[in-house]
C-alpha positions as CSV (number, residue, x, y, z in Angstrom):
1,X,-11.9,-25.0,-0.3
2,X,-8.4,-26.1,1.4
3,X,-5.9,-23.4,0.4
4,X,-2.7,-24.0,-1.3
5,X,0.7,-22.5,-1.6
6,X,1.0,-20.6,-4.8
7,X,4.5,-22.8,-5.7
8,X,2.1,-25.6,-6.0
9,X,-0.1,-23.4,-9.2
10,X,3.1,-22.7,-10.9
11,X,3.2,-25.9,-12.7
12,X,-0.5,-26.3,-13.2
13,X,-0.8,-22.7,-14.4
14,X,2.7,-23.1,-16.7
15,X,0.9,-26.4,-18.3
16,X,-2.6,-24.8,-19.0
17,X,-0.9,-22.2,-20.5
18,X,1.7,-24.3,-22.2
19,X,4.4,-22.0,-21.1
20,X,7.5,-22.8,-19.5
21,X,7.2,-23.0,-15.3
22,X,10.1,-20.7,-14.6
23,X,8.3,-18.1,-16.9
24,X,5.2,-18.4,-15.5
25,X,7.1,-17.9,-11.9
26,X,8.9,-14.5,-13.0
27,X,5.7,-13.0,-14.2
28,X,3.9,-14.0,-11.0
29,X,6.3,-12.9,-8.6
30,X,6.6,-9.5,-10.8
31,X,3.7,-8.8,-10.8
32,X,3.1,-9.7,-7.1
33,X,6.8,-7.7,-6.4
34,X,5.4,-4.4,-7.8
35,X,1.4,-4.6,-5.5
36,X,3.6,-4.8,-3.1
37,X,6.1,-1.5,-4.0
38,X,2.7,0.0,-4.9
39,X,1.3,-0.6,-1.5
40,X,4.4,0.3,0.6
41,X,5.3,3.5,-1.4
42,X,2.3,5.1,0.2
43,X,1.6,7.5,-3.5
44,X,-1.9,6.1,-3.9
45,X,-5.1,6.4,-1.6
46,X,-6.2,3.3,-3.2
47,X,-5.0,0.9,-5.1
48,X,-7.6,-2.0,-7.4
49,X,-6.3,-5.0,-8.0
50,X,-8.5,-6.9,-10.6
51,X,-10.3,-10.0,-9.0
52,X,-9.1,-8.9,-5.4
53,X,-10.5,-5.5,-4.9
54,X,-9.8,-2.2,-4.1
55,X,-7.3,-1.7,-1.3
56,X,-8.0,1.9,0.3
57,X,-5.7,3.6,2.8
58,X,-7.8,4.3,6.2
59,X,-7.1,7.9,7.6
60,X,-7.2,6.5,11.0
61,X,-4.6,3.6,10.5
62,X,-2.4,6.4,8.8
63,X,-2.6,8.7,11.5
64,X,-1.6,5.6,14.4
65,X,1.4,4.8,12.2
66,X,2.6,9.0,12.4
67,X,2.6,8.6,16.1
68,X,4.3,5.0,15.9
69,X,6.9,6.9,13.7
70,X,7.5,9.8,15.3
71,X,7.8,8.3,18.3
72,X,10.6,5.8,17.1
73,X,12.3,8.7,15.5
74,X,12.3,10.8,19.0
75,X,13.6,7.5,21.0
76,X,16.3,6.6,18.2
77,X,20.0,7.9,18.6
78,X,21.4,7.5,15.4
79,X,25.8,7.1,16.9
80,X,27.0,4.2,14.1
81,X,26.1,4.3,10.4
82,X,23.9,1.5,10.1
83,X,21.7,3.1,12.7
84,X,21.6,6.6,10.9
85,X,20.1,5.0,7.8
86,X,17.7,3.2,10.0
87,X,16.8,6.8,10.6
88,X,17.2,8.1,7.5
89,X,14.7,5.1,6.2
90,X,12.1,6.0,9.1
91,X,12.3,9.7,8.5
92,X,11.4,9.6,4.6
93,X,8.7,6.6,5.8
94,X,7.4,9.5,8.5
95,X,7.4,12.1,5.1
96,X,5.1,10.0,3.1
97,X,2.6,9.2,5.7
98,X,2.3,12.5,6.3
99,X,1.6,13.1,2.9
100,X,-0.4,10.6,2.8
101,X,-2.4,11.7,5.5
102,X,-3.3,15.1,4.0
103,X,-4.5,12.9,0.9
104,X,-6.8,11.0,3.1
105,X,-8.1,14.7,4.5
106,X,-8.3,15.8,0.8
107,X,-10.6,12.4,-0.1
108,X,-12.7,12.8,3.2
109,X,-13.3,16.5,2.6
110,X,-14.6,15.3,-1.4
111,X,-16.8,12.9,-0.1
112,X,-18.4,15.2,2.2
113,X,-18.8,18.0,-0.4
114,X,-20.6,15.3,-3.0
115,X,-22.7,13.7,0.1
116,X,-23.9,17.5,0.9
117,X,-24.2,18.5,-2.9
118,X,-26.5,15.3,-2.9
119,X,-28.3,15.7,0.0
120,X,-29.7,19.3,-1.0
121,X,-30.5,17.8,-4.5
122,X,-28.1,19.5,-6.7
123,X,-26.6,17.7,-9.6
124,X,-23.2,16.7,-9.6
């Protein structure tokens, strides 16, 4: 299968559908526009898309990205304002991986309580 740019679909898709093109587009790039809030705002451990998957946040790649953050944060000096909303933008980034962090914790420490619960035969 040779992949193709998704511009290309927007006319096939708008005339299986009989639908006008630049509707179809809006919806599409919608719906596309808020995976990708979803994903970035860090609220969610994991996030299904339908036909696509599941995407799950991995404890480990969270915790690199604390360090990445932190250390950007320690190394920036915030002296214009363009530079101190840089920092203000990295700071509340820093906030919800951190939160997001003691979400993964939270799921890990699940997991291992239904693993142990099914291990010694107990019912969940």
């Amino acid at each position: 299968m040779i992949p193709r740019k998704v511009k290309t679909l927007y006319p096939e898709i708008a005339a299986e559908l009989e639908l006008p093109e630049e509707l179809v587009t809006d919806v599409i790039e919608f719906y596309w526009k808020e995976i990708k809030k979803e994903l970035d705002g860090l609220t969610h451990i994991a996030i299904t898309i339908e036909s696509f998957g599941t995407f799950e946040a991995r404890k480990r790649q969270v915790e690199y990205l604390i360090k990445k953050y932190k250390s950007i944060i320690k190394h920036m000096k915030p002296t214009t304002y363009s530079k101190h909303a840089l920092m203000n933008i990295a700071v509340d980034k820093l906030e919800r991986l951190e939160t997001m962090l003691k979400m993964c914790e939270n799921q890990e420490l699940k997991k291992k309580q239904v693993r142990e619960i099914q291990k010694n035969g107990k019912t969940v």
